[in-house]
VEXDREN-2710 file (C-alpha; in Angstrom, 1 decimal):
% VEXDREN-2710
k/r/px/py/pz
1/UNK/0.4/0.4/-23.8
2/UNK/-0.6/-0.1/-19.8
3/UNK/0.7/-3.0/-17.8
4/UNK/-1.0/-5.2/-17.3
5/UNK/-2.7/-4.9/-13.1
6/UNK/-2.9/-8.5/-11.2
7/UNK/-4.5/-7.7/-7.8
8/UNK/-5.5/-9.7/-4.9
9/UNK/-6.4/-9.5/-1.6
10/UNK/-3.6/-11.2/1.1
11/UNK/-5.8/-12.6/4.0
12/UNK/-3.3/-14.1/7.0
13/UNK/-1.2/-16.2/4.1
14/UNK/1.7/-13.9/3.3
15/UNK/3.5/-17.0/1.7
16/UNK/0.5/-17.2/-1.4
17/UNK/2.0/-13.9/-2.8
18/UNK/5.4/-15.5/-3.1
19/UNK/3.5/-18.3/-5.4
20/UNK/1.4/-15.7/-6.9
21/UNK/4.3/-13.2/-7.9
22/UNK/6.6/-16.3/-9.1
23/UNK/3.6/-17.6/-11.6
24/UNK/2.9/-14.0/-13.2
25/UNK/6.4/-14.1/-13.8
26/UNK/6.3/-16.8/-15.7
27/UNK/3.6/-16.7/-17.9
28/UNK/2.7/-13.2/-18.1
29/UNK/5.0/-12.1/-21.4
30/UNK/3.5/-8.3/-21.6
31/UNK/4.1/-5.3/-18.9
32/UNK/2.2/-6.4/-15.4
33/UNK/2.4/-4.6/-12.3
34/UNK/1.1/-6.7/-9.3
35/UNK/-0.6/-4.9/-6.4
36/UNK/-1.9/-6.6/-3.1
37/UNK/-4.4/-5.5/-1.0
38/UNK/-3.9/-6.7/2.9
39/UNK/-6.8/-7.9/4.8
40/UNK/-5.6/-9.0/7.6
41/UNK/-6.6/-9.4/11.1
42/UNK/-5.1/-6.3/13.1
43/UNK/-5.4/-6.5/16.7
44/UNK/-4.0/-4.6/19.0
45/UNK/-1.3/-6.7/20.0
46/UNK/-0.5/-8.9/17.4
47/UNK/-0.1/-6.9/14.0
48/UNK/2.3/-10.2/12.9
49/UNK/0.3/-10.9/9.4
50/UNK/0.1/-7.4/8.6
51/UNK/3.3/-7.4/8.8
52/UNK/4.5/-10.5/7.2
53/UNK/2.4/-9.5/4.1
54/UNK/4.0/-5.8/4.2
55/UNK/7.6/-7.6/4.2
56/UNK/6.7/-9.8/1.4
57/UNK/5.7/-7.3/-0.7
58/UNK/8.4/-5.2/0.1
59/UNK/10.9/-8.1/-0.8
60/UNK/9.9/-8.4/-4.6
61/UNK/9.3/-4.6/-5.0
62/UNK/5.2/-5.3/-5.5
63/UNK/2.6/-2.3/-4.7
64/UNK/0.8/-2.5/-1.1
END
């Protein structure tokens, strides 16, 4: 059987996926995978959210 996709769209709060991630943890019992889309502001000189959301992901091993 397929896991399971959770996706959603990160918009300058990197610190919802952490609360996202942490409650599909807990009461998903079948196969998920859980892939974010960024939409963050990128501007030229401050890419900081972007970022932040890339890191997050990257720190519980979820799809970006």
């Amino acid at each position: 059987m397929k896991p399971v996709r959770v996706i959603t769209i990160a918009f300058n709060r990197p610190e919802f996926i952490k609360y996202q991630y942490l409650s599909i943890k807990k009461h998903l019992k079948c196969s998920w995978e859980f892939i974010v889309f960024s939409d963050a502001i990128v501007e030229k000189h401050n890419i900081g959210k972007s970022l932040e959301i890339r890191e997050t992901c990257a720190k519980f091993g979820l799809k970006y």
